[in-house]
C-alpha positions as CSV (number, residue, x, y, z in Angstrom):
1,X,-63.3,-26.4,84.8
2,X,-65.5,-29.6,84.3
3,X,-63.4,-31.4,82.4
4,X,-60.3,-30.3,84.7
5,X,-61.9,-31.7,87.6
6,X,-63.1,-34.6,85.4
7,X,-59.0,-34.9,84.5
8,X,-57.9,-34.8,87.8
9,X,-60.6,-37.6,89.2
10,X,-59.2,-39.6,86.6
11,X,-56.2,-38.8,87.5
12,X,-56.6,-39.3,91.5
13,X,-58.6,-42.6,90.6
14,X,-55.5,-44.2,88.9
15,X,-53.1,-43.2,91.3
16,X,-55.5,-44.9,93.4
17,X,-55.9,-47.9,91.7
18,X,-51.8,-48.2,90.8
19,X,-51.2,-47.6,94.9
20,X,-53.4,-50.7,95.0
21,X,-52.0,-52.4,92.5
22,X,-48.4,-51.6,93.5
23,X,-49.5,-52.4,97.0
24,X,-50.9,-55.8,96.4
25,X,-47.4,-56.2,94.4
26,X,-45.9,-55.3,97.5
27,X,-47.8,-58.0,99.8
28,X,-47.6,-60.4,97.3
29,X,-43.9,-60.1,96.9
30,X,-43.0,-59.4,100.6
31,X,-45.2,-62.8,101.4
32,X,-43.2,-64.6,98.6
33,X,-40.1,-63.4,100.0
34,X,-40.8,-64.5,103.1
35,X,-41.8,-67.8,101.9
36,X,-38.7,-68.1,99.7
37,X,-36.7,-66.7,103.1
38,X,-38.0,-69.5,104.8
39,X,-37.8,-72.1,102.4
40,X,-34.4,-71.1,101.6
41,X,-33.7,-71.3,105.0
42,X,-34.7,-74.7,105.5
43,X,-33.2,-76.1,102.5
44,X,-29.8,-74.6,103.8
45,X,-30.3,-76.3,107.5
46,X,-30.6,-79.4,105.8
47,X,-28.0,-79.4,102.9
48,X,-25.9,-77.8,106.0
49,X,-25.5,-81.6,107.3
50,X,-25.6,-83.4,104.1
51,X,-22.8,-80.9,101.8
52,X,-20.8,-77.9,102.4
53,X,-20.6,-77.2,98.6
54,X,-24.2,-77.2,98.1
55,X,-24.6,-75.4,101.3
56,X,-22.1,-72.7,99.5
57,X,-24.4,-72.9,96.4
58,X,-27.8,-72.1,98.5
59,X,-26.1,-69.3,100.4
60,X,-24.9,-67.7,97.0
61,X,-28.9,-68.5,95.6
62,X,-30.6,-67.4,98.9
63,X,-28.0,-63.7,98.9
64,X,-29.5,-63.7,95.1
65,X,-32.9,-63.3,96.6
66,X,-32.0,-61.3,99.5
67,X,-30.4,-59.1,96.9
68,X,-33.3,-59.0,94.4
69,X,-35.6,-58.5,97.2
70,X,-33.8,-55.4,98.5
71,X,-33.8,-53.8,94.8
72,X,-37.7,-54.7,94.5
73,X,-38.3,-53.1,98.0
74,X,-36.2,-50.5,97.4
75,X,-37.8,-49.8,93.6
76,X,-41.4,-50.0,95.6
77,X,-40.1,-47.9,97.8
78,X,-39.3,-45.4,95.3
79,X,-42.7,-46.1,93.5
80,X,-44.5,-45.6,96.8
81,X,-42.4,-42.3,97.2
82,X,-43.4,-41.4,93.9
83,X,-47.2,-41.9,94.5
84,X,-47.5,-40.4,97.9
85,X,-46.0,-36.7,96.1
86,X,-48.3,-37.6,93.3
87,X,-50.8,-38.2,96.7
88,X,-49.6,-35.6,98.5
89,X,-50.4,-33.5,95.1
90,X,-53.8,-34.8,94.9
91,X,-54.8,-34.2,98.5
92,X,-53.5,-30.9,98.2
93,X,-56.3,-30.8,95.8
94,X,-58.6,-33.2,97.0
95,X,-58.3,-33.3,100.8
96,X,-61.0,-34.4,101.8
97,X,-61.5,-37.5,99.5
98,X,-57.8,-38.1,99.7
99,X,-57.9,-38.6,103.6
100,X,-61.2,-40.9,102.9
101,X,-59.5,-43.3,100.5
102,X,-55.9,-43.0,102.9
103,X,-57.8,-43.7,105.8
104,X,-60.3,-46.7,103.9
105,X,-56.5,-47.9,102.7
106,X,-54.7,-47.8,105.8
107,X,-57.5,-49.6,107.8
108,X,-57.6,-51.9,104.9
109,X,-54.2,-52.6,104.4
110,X,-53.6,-52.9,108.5
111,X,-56.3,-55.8,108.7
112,X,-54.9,-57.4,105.5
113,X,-51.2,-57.2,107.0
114,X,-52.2,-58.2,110.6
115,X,-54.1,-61.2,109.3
116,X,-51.2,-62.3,107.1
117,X,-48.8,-61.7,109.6
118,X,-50.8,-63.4,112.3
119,X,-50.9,-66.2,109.9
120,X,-47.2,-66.1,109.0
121,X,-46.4,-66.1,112.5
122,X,-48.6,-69.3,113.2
123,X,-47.6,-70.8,110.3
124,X,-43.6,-70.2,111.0
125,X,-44.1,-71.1,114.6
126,X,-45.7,-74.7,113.4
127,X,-42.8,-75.2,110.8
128,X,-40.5,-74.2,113.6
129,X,-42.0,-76.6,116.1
130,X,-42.0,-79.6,113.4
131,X,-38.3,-78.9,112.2
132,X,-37.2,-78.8,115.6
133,X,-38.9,-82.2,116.3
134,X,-37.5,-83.5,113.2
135,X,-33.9,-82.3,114.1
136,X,-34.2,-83.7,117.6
137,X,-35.9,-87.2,116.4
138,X,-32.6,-87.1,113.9
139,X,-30.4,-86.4,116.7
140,X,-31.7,-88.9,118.8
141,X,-31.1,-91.4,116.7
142,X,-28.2,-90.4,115.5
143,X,-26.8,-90.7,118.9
144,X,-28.4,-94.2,119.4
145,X,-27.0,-95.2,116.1
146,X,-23.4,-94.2,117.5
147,X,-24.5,-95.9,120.7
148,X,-25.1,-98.6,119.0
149,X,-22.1,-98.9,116.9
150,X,-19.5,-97.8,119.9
151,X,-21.0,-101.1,122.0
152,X,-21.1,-103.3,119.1
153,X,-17.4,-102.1,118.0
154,X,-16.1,-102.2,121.8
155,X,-17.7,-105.8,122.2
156,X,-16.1,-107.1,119.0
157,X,-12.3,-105.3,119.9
158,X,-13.4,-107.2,123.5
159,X,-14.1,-110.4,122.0
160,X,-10.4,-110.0,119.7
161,X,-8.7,-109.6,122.6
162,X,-10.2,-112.1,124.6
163,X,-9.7,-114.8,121.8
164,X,-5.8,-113.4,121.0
165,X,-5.5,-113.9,124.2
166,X,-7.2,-117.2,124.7
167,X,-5.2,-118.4,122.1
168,X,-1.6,-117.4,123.1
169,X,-2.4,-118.6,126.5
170,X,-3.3,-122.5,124.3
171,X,-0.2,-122.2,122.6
172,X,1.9,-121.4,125.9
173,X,-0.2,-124.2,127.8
174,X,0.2,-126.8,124.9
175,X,3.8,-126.0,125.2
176,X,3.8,-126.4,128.9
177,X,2.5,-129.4,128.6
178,X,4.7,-130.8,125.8
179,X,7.7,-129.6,127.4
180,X,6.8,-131.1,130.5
181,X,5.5,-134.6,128.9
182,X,8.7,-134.3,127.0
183,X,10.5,-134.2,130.2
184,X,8.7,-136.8,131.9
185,X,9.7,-138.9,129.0
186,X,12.9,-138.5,128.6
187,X,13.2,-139.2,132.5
188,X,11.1,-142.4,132.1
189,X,13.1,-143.4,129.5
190,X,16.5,-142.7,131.4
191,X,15.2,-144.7,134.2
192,X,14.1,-147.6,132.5
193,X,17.6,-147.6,130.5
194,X,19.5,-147.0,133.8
195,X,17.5,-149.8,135.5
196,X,17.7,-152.4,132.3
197,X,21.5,-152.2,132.0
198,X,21.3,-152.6,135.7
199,X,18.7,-155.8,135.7
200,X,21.6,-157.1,132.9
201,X,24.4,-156.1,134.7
202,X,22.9,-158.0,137.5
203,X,22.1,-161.1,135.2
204,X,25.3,-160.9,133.7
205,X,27.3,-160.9,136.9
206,X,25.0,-163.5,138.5
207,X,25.3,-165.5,135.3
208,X,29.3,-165.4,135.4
209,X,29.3,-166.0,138.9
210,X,27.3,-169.2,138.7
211,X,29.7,-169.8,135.9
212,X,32.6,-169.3,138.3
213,X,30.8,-171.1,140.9
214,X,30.6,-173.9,138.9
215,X,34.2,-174.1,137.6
216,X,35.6,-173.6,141.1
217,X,33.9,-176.7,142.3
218,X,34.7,-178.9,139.7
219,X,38.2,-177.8,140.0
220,X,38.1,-178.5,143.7
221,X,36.1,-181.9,142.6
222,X,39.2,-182.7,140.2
223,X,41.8,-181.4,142.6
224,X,40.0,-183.7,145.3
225,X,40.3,-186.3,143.0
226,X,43.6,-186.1,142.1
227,X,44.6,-185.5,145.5
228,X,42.9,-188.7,146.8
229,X,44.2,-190.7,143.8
230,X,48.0,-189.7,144.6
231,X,47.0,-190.3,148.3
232,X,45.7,-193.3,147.5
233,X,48.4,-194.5,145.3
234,X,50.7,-193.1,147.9
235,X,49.6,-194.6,150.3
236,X,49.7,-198.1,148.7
237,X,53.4,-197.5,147.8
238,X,53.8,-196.5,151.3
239,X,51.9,-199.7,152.7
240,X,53.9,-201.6,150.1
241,X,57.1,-200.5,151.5
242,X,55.6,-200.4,154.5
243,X,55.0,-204.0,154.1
244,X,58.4,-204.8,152.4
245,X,60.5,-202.5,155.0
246,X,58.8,-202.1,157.9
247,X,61.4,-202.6,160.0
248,X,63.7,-200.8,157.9
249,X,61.6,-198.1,157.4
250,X,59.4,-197.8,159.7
251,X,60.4,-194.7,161.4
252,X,61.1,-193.0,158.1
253,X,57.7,-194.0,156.9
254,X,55.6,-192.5,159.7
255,X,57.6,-189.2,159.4
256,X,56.5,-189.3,155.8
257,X,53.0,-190.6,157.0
258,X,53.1,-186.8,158.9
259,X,54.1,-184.8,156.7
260,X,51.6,-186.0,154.0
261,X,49.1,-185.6,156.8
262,X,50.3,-182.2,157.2
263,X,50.4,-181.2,153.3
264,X,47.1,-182.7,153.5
265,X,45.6,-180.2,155.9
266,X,47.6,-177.5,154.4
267,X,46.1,-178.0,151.2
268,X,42.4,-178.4,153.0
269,X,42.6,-175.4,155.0
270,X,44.3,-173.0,151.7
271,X,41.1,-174.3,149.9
272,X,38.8,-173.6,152.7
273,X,40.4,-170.4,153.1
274,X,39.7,-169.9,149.0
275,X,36.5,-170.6,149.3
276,X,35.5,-168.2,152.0
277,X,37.4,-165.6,150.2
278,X,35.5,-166.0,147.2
279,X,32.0,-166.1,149.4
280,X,33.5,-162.5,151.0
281,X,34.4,-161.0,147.6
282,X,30.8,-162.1,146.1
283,X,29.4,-160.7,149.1
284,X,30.9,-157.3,148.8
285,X,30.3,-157.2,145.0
286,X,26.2,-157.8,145.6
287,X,26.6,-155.0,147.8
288,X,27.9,-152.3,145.4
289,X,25.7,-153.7,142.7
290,X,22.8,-152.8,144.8
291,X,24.0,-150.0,146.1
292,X,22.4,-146.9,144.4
293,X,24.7,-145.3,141.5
């Protein structure tokens, strides 16, 4: 009987010691899967902005884990159900020690879990609060950098514009102005043509007239001259038969004497009436020269 009871406190005192073991292998892998958990979890909320395949990649690692983790708490589970009948067999035995050790365990294994939870949580909540500021400080200036580039992108398509712009309105100015100075030119030029053929027109004509002038009156000089010379040696035929046959002739020569006279002032008043002819027709053509063409 003494070494039965000595058999099954060995027995209850390793059952004992593997529940502790088995439940420090619990907390020790629940807290590392939590830690991987939230590790994993961070590492996918950053590769989530950088790259969807390595996003894929952590999602397939951190089901891996998930996965693993449900078959170790589901083979602790099954260990723990196997040592609470091996318990249950033990306290049928040993009640009163059994309930001692559950209840030293449970109060044990409540502080143990509330302090590491409470710890956790604070912990979590600090890494939450952090990765939040960081996501919001990487927003931020994110959206300045977008600002940024939008203003310096719409100033620069601005400033394209404004110089396209700027430019085609030169070229259309310049041409303006060519076209215009062209213009002016070419009117300047027509002008000054028109008005030098006119200048030599006028020289010309005032050049022939004088010419003309000038002939006329030595033709009316010479015709004078001839004209006084026959008169003269008319008249000294007439005054020599005059003076040989005036008796004779003396009626005949004074009718000759008239009609000389009158050729005389025929001949003065046609060359008068030439002359102011020619002073009409002169005027008249220094009229329609001046006129405007």
């Amino acid at each position: 009987k003494e070494t039965s009871k000595q058999l099954e406190a060995v027995r209850l005192l390793q059952t004992c010691l593997r529940t502790r073991k088995e439940a420090n292998q619990f907390t020790t892998l629940k807290n590392a899967a939590l830690v991987l958990q939230t590790r994993c979890r961070g590492v996918l909320a950053r590769k989530q902005f950088e790259r969807e395949k390595a996003a894929l990649v952590l999602q397939t690692r951190f089901r891996m884990v998930q996965q693993r983790s449900r078959f170790l708490e589901q083979k602790n589970a099954a260990i723990k159900i196997q040592s609470l009948a091996r318990g249950l067999s033990a306290r049928r035995q040993f009640s009163e020690a059994v309930q001692k050790i559950v209840a030293i365990q449970s109060l044990a294994r409540m502080h143990l879990q509330r302090s590491s939870y409470a710890t956790l949580r604070v912990a979590a909540i600090k890494i939450q609060q952090r990765w939040r500021q960081i996501l919001a400080q990487r927003y931020a200036a994110e959206i300045a950098a977008a600002t940024k580039i939008q203003a310096t992108w719409r100033a620069f398509a601005q400033r394209k514009r404004f110089l396209a712009a700027k430019n085609a309105a030169k070229i259309v100015e310049s041409f303006w102005i060519g076209k215009q100075q062209r213009e002016e030119f070419l009117r300047q030029r027509n002008s000054a043509i028109k008005i030098q053929s006119i200048a030599r027109m006028l020289q010309q004509r005032n050049e022939y007239q004088a010419d003309k002038n000038k002939i006329v009156l030595v033709q009316s000089i010479a015709r004078m001259h001839l004209q006084r010379k026959a008169y003269r040696s008319e008249m000294s035929k007439v005054v020599l038969v005059q003076s040989v046959l005036r008796g004779f002739l003396g009626r005949q020569a004074a009718a000759k004497q008239a009609e000389y006279v009158a050729l005389i002032q025929k001949a003065w008043r046609s060359n008068k009436m030439q002359q102011r002819l020619q002073s009409l027709t002169e005027g008249i053509t220094e009229v329609r020269s001046a006129a405007p063409v």
